[in-house]
LUMDREN-810999 format. One record per residue (C-alpha): residue number from 0; residue in one letter; x, y, z. Coordinates in steps of 0.2 Angstrom, whole numbers, padded with zeros to 4 digits. Each point is the difference from the previous one (the first is absolute). Layout:
+-----+------+-------+-------+-------+
|  nr | rest |     x |     y |     z |
+-----+------+-------+-------+-------+
| NUM |    A |     X |     Y |     Z |
...
+-----+------+-------+-------+-------+
% end
This chain:
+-----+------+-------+-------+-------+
|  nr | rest |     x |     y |     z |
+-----+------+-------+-------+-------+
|   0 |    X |  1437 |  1056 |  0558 |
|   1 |    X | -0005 | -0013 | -0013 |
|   2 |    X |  0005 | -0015 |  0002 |
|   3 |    X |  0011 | -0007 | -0011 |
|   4 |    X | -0004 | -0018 |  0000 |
|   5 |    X | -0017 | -0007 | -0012 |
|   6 |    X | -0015 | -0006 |  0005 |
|   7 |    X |  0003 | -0019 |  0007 |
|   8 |    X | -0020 | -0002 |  0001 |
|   9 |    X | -0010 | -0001 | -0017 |
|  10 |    X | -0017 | -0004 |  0009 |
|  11 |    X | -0010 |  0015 |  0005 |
|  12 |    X | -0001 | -0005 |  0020 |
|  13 |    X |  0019 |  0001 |  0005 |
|  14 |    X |  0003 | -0010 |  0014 |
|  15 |    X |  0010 |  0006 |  0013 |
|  16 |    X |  0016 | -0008 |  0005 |
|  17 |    X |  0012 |  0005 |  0015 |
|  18 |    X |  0020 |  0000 |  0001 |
|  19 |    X |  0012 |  0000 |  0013 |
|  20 |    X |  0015 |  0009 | -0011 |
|  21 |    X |  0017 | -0001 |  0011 |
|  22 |    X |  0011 |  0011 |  0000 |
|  23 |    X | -0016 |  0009 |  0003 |
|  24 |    X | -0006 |  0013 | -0017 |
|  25 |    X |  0001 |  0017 | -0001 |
|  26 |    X | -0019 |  0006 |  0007 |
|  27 |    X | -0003 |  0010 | -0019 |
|  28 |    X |  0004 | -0018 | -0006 |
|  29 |    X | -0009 | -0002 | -0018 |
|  30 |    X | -0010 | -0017 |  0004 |
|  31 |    X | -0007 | -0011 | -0014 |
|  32 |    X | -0018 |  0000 |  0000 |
|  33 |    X | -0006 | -0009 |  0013 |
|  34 |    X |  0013 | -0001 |  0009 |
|  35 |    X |  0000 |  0009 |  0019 |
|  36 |    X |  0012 | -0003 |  0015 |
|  37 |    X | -0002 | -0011 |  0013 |
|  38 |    X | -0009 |  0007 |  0016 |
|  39 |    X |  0006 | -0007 |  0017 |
|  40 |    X | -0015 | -0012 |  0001 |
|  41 |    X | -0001 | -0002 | -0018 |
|  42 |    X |  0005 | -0017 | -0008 |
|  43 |    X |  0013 |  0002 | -0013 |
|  44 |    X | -0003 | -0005 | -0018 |
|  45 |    X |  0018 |  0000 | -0005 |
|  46 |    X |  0019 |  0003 |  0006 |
|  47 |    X |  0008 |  0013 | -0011 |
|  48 |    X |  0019 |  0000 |  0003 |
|  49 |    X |  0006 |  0019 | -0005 |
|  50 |    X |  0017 | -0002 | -0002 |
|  51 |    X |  0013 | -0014 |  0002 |
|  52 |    X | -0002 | -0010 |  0019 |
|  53 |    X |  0011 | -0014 |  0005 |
|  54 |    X | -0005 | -0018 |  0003 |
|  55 |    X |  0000 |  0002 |  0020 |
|  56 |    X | -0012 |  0016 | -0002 |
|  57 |    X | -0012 | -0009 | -0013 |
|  58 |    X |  0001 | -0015 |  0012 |
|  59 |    X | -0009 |  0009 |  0012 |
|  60 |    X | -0013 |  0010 | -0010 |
|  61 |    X | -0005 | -0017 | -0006 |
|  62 |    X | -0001 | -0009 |  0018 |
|  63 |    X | -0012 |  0015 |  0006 |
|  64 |    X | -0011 | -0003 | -0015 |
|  65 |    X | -0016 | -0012 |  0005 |
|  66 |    X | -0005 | -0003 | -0017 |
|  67 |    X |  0012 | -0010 | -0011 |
|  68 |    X | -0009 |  0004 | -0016 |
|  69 |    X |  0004 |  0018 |  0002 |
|  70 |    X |  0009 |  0006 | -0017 |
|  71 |    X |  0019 |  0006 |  0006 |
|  72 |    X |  0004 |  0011 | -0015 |
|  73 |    X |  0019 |  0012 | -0003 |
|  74 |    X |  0003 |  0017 | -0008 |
|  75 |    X |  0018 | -0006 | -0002 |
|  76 |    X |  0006 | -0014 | -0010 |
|  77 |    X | -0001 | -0017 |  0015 |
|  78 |    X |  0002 | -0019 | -0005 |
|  79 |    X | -0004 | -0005 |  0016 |
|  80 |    X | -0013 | -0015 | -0004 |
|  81 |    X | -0014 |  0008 |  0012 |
|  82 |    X |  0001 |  0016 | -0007 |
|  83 |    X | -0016 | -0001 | -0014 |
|  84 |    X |  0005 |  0014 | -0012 |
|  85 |    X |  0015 |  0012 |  0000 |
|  86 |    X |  0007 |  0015 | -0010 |
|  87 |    X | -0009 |  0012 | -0005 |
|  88 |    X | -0015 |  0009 |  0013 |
|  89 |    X | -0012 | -0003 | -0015 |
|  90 |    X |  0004 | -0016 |  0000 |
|  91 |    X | -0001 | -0001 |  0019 |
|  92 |    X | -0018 |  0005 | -0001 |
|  93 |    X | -0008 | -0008 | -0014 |
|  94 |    X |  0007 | -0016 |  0007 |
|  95 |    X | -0006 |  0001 |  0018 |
|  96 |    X | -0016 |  0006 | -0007 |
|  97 |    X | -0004 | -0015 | -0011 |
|  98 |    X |  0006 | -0014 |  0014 |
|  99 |    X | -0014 |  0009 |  0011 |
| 100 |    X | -0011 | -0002 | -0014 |
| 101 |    X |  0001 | -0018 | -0005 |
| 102 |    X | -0002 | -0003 |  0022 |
| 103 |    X | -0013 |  0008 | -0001 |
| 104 |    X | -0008 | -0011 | -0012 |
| 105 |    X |  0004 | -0015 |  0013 |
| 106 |    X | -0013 | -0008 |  0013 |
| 107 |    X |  0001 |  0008 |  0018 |
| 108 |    X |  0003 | -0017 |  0007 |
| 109 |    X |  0014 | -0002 | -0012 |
| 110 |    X |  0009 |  0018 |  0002 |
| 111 |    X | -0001 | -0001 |  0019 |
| 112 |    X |  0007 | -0017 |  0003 |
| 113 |    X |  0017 | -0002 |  0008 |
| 114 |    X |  0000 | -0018 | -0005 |
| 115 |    X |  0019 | -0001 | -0010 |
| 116 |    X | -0008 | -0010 | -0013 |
| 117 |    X | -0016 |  0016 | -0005 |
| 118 |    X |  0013 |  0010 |  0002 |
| 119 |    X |  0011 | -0005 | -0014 |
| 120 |    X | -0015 | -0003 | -0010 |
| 121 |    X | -0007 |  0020 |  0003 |
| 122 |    X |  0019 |  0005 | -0005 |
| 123 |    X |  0001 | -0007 | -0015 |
| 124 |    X | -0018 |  0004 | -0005 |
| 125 |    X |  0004 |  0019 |  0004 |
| 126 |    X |  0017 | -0001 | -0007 |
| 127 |    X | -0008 | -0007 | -0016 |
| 128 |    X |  0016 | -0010 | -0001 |
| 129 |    X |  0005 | -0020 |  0002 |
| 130 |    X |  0008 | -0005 |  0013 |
| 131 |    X |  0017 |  0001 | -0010 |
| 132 |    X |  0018 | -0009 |  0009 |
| 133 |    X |  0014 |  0009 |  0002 |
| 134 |    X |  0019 | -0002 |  0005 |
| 135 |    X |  0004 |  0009 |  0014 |
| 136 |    X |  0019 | -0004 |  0006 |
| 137 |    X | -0004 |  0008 |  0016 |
| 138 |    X | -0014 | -0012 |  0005 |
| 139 |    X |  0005 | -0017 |  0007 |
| 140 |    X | -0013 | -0009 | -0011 |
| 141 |    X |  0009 |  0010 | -0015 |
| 142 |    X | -0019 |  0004 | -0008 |
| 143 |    X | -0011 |  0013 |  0004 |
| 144 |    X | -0018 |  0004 | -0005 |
| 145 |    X |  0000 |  0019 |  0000 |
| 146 |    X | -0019 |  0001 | -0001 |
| 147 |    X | -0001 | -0010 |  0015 |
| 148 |    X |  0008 |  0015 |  0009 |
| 149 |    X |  0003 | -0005 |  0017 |
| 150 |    X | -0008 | -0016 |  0001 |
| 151 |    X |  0010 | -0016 |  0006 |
| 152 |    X | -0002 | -0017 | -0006 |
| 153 |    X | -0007 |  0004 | -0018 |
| 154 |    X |  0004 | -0015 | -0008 |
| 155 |    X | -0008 | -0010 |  0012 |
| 156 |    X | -0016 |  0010 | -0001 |
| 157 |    X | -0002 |  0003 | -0018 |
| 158 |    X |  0003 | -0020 | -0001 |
| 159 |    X | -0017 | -0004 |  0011 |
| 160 |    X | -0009 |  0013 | -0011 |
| 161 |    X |  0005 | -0010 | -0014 |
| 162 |    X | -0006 | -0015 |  0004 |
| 163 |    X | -0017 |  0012 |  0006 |
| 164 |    X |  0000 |  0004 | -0017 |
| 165 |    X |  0002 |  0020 |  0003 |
| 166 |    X |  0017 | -0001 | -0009 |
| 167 |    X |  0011 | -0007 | -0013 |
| 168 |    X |  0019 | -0004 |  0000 |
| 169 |    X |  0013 |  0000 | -0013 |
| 170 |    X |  0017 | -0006 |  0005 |
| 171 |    X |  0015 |  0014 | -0001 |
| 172 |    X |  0016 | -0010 |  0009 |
| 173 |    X |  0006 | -0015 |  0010 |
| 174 |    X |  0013 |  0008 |  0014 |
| 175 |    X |  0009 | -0010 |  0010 |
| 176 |    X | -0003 |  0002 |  0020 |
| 177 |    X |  0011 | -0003 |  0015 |
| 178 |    X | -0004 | -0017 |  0009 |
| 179 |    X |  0005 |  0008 |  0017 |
| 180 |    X | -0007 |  0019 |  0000 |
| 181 |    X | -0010 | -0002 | -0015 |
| 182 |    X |  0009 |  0016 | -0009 |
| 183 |    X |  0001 |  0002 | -0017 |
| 184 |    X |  0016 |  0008 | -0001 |
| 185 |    X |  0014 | -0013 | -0004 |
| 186 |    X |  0017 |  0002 | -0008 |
| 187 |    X | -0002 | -0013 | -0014 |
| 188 |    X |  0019 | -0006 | -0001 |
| 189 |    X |  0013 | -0011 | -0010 |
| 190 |    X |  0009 | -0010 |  0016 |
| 191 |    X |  0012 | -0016 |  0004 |
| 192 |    X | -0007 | -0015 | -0002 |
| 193 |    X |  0010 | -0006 |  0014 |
| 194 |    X |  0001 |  0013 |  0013 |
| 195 |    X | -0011 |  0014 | -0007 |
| 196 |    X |  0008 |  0013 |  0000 |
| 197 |    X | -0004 |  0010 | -0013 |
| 198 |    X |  0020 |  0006 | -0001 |
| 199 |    X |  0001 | -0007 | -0019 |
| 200 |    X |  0009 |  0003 | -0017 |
| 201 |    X | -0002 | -0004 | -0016 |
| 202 |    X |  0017 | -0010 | -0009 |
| 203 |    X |  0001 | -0007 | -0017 |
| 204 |    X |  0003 | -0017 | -0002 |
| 205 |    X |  0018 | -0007 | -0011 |
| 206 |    X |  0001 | -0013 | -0011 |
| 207 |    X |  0016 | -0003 | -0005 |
| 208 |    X | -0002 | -0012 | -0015 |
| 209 |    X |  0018 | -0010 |  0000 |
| 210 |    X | -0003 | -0009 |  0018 |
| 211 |    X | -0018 |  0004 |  0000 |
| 212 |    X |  0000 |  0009 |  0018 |
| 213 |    X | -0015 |  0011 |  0006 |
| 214 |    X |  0003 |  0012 |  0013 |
| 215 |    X | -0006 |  0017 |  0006 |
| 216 |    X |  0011 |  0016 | -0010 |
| 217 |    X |  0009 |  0004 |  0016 |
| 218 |    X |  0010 | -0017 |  0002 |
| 219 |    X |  0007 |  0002 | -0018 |
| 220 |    X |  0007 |  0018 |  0002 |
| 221 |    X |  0017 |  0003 |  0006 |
| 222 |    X |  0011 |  0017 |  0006 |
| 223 |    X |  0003 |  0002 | -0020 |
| 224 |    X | -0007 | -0017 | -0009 |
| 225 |    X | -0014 | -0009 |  0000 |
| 226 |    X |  0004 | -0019 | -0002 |
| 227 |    X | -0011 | -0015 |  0006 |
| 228 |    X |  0005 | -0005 |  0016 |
| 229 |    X | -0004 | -0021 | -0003 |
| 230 |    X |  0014 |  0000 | -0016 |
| 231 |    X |  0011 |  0017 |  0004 |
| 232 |    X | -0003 |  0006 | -0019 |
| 233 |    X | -0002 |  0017 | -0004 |
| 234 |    X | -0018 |  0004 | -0007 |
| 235 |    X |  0002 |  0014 | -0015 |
| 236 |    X | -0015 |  0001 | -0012 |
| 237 |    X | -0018 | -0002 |  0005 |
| 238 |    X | -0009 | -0013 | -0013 |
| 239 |    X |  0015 | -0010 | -0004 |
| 240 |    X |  0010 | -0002 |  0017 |
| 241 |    X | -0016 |  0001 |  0010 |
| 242 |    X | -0017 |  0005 |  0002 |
| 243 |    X | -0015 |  0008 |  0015 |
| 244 |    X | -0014 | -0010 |  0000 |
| 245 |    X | -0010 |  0008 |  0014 |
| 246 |    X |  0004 |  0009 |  0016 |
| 247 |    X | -0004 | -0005 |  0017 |
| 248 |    X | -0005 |  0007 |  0016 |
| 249 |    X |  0016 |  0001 |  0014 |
| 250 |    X | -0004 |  0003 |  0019 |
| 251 |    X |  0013 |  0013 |  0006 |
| 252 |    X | -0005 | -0006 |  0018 |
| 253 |    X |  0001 | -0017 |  0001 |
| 254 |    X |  0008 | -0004 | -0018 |
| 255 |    X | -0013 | -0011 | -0007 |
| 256 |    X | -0003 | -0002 | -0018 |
| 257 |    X | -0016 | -0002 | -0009 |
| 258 |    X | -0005 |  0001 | -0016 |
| 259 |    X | -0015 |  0008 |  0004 |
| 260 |    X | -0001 |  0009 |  0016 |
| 261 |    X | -0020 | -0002 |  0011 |
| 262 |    X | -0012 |  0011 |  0002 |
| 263 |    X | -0003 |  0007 |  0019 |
| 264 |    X | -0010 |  0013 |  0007 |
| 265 |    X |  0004 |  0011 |  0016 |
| 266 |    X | -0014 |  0009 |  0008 |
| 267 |    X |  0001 |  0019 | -0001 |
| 268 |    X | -0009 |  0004 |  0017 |
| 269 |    X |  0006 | -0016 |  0012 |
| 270 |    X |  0017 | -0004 | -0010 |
| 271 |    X | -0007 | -0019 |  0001 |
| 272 |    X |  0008 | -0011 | -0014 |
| 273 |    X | -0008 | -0013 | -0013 |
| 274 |    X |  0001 | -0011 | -0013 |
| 275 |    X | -0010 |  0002 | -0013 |
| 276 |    X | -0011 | -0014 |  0003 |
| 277 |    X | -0003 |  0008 |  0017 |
| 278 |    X | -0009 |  0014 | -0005 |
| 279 |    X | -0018 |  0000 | -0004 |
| 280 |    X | -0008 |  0013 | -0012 |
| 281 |    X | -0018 |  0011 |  0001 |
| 282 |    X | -0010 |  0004 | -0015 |
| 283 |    X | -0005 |  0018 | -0001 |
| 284 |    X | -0015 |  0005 | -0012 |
| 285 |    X | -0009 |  0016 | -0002 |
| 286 |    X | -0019 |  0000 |  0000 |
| 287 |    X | -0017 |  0008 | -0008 |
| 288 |    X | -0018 |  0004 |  0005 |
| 289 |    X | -0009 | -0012 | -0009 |
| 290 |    X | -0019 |  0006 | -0005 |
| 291 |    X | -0007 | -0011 |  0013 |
| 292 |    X |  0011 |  0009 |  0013 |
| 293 |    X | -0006 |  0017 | -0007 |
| 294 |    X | -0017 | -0004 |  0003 |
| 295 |    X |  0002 | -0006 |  0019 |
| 296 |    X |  0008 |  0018 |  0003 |
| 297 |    X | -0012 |  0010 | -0006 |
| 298 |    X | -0015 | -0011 |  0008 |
| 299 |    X |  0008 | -0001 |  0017 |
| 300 |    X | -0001 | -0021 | -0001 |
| 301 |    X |  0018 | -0004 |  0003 |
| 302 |    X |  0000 |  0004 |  0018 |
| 303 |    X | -0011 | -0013 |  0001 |
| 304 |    X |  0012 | -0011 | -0009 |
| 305 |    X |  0012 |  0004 |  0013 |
| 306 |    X | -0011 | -0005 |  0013 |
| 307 |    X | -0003 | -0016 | -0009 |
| 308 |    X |  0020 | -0003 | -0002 |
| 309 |    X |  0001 |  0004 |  0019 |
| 310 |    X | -0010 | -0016 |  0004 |
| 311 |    X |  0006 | -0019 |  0005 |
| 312 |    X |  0009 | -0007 | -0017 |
| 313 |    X | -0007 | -0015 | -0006 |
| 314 |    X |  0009 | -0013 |  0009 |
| 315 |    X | -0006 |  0007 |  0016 |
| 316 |    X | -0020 |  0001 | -0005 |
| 317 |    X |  0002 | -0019 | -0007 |
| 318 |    X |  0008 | -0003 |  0018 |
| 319 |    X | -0015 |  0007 |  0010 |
| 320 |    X | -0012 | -0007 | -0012 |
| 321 |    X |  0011 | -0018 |  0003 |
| 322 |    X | -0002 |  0003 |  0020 |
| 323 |    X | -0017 |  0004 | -0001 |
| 324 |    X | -0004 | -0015 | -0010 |
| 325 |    X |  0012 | -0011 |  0013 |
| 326 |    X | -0014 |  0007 |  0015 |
| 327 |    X | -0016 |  0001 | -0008 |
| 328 |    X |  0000 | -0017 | -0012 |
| 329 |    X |  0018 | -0010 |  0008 |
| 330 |    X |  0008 | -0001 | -0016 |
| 331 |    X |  0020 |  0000 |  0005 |
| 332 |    X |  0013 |  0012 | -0007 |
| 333 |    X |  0019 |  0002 |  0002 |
| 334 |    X |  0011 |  0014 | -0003 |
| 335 |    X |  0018 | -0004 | -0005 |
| 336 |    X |  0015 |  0010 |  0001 |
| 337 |    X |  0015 | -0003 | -0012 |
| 338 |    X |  0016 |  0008 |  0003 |
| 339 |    X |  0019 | -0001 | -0006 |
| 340 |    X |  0013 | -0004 |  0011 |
| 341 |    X |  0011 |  0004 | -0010 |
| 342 |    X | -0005 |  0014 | -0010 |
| 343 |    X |  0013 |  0012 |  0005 |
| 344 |    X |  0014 | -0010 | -0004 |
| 345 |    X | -0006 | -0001 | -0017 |
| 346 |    X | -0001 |  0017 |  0000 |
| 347 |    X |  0016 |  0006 |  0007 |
| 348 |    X |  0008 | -0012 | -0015 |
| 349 |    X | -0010 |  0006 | -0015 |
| 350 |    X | -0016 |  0009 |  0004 |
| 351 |    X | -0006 | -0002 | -0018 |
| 352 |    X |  0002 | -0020 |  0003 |
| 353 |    X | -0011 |  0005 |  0012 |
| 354 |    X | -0013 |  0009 | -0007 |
| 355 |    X |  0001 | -0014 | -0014 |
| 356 |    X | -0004 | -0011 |  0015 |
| 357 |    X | -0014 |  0008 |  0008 |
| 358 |    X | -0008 |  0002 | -0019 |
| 359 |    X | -0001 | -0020 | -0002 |
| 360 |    X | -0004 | -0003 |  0017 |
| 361 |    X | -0014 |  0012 | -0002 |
| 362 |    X | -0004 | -0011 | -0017 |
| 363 |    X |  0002 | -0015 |  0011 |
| 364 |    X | -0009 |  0002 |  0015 |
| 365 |    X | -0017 |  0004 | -0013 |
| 366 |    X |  0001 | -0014 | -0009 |
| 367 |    X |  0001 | -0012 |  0015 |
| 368 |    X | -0014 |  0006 |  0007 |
| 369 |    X | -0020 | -0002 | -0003 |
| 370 |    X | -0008 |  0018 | -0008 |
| 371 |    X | -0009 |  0002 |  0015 |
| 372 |    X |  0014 |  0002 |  0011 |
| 373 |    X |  0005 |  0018 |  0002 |
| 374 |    X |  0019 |  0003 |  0001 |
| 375 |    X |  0005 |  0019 |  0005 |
| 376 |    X |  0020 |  0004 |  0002 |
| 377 |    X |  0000 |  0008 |  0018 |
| 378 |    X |  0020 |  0004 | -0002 |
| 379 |    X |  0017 | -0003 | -0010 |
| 380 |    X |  0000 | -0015 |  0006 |
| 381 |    X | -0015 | -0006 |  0006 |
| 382 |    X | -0017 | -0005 | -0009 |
| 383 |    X | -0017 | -0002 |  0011 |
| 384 |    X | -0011 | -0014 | -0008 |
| 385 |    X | -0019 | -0003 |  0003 |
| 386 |    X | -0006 | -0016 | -0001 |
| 387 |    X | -0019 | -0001 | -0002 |
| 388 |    X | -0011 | -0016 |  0005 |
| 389 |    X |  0017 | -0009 |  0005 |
| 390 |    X |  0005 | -0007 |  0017 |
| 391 |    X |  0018 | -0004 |  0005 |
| 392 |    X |  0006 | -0013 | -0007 |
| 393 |    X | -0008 |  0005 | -0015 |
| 394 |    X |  0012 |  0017 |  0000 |
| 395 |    X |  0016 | -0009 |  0005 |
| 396 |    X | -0005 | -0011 | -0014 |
| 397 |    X | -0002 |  0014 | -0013 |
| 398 |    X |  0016 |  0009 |  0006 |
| 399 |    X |  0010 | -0017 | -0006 |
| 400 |    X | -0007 |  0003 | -0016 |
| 401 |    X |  0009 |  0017 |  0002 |
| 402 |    X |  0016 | -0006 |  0004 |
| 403 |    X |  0002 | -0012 | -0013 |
| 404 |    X | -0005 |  0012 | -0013 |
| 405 |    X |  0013 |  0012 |  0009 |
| 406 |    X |  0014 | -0014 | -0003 |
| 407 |    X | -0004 | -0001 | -0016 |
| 408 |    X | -0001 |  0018 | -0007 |
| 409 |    X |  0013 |  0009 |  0009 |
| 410 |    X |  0020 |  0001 | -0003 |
| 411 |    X |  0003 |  0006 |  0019 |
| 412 |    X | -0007 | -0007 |  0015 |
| 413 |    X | -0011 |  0013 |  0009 |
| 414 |    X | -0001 | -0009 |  0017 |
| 415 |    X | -0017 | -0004 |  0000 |
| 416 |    X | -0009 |  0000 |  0017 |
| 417 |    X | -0019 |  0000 |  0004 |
| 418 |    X | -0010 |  0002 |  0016 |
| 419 |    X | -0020 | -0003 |  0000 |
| 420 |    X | -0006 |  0015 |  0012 |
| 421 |    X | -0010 | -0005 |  0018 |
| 422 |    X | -0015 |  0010 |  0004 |
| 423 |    X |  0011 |  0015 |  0009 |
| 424 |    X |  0010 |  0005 | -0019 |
| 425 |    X | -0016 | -0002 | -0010 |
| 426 |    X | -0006 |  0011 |  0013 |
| 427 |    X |  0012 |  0011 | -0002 |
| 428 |    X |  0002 | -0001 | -0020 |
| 429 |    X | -0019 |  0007 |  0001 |
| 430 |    X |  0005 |  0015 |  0011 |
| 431 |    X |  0013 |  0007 | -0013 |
| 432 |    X | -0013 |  0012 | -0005 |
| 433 |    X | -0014 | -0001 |  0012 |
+-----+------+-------+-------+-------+
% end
């Protein structure tokens, strides 16, 4: 039988690509050209899904696959954001066949790595596609990255390999996170300012012009009248005995008035509760291949940029140099650890007056200090400092210069507390990525 699809290949060696189909193909099958089943032994060029499978049986499919590059393609109309191509058997094929092609092109260091960050690279270089944000309700961050398929932490790695230079970013939306779990799903919600309860309803105000009352709607209206309850007159016509200026927002649980109810949030997967000025927010971008980044893929050079990336960061090889300096010439050095007693306070009463906080003392702490000194944030609230050529009394000197630039920048008092590290921390400082 002849087979009904096109030629896929237009150069005159066609290369040969294998497929694991399931539900498995009929044996007279007609096959692009090309295009071959998977032996037992044989590694598999592309998942062809035949007819309509549900999320547990993909799921497994997927988890027996080595490769993560692998094209997954669908006979059948599926959204699913792994799924690279879907409705049509032509479209199937012509698809899986031209992600092959384009990881073919790639560097055999690059297109057998397993490190997360080559990964994501090789998929969007075979997909041909940026690495494009999406809301998905049924994630906890709220976005996805189909091309990333099955990788985790996405924005995190596509962030280093911005700064590497292999990507560009361009923002697509600020969501608001969780402080407890971290989940981006919250119920955004009008609530009591008193006892939050978002059990509220909207009432006109009344202004009765003779006595100049103001009062919600409900304390003018009677069984059959309405009649202001401060002078007992009857109210009639609206722009000559009274008027409604606004409306305010009435708590059915506690019976509160405001005229304009807050803002909370309640959190979806742990039911935790918040004011608005307790939930921090995430931005989200979406990503390219920049040229640079192409050219590394193709020349196999970025998993030597990995390696690189792998290595000490540069407060640590300034610290060895520092303690090798300290044995071979005596030239002192202290290391100084800042932290914030009372960080999580802050946080736990508005976490943006927080992060408003950390920004300036970030701003702070650099300008009190000499260029040479090396200040590294180690946690939320901590900061390691290394003090070059400086002995003691010298650090505890500059750390002063610290606070009082602290006292004079910052609205909220951070609880500043420092310790000049003995020997046995430096030592174990310089450990962290032995």
């Amino acid at each position: 039988m002849q087979s009904e699809f096109p030629r896929l290949a237009t150069t005159s060696v066609v290369p040969e690509f294998r497929c694991f189909a399931y539900p498995r193909l009929r044996d007279d099958y007609p096959f692009p050209l090309g295009w071959r089943p998977a032996a037992a032994d044989d590694p598999i060029d592309a998942v062809v899904l035949t007819s309509a499978l549900p999320d547990h049986a993909l799921d497994l499919i997927l988890e027996d696959l080595a490769d993560p590059l692998i094209p997954v393609v669908s006979f059948m109309p599926d959204s699913r954001p792994w799924v690279d191509a879907a409705g049509s058997e032509h479209l199937a094929w012509e698809r899986a066949q031209a992600i092959q092609t384009r990881l073919r092109e790639l560097a055999p260091g690059v297109r057998q790595s397993g490190e997360p960050a080559d990964i994501l690279l090789a998929r969007m270089y075979s997909r041909n596609r940026g690495l494009d944000a999406a809301y998905s309700p049924g994630d906890r961050d709220f976005i996805r990255y189909p091309v990333a398929g099955r990788l985790e932490d996405v924005a995190e790695i596509a962030q280093g390999l911005v700064r590497q230079g292999f990507l560009t970013r361009q923002f697509f939306d600020r969501i608001h996170v969780c402080p407890g779990c971290r989940s981006a799903r919250l119920s955004v919600r009008e609530e009591c300012f008193r006892c939050r309860s978002p059990n509220l309803h909207e009432e006109m105000m009344v202004h009765h012009f003779r006595c100049a009352h103001i009062a919600p709607e409900s304390h003018f209206r009677t069984v059959s009248d309405f009649e202001c309850e401060k002078c007992g007159r009857i109210l009639r016509h609206i722009g000559l005995d009274y008027d409604k200026p606004g409306s305010v927002a009435y708590c059915d649980s506690c019976g509160s008035v405001n005229d304009k109810p807050a803002v909370g949030f309640k959190c979806i997967d742990c039911s935790a509760k918040y004011d608005s000025e307790q939930v921090p927010s995430k931005d989200w971008y979406s990503f390219r291949l920049t040229p640079y980044g192409v050219q590394q893929l193709r020349t196999g050079r970025v998993a030597q940029q990995q390696a690189l990336r792998a290595g000490p960061d540069a407060f640590h090889v300034l610290l060895e140099q520092a303690n090798r300096e300290a044995h071979e010439f005596k030239i002192p050095y202290e290391v100084v650890r800042l932290t914030f007693t009372k960080a999580e306070a802050i946080k736990a009463e508005n976490v943006r007056l927080w992060d408003m906080t950390l920004n300036l003392v970030h701003d702070a702490v650099h300008s009190a200090l000499r260029e040479v000194d090396i200040v590294r944030q180690d946690e939320d609230d901590s900061f390691l400092i290394l003090m070059p050529n400086t002995n003691e009394e010298s650090a505890r000197q500059a750390i002063g210069f610290v606070e009082q630039r602290l006292e004079t920048v910052l609205k909220a008092d951070p609880g500043l507390a420092f310790e000049i590290a003995d020997p046995r921390q430096i030592r174990r400082i310089r450990n962290e990525v032995a």
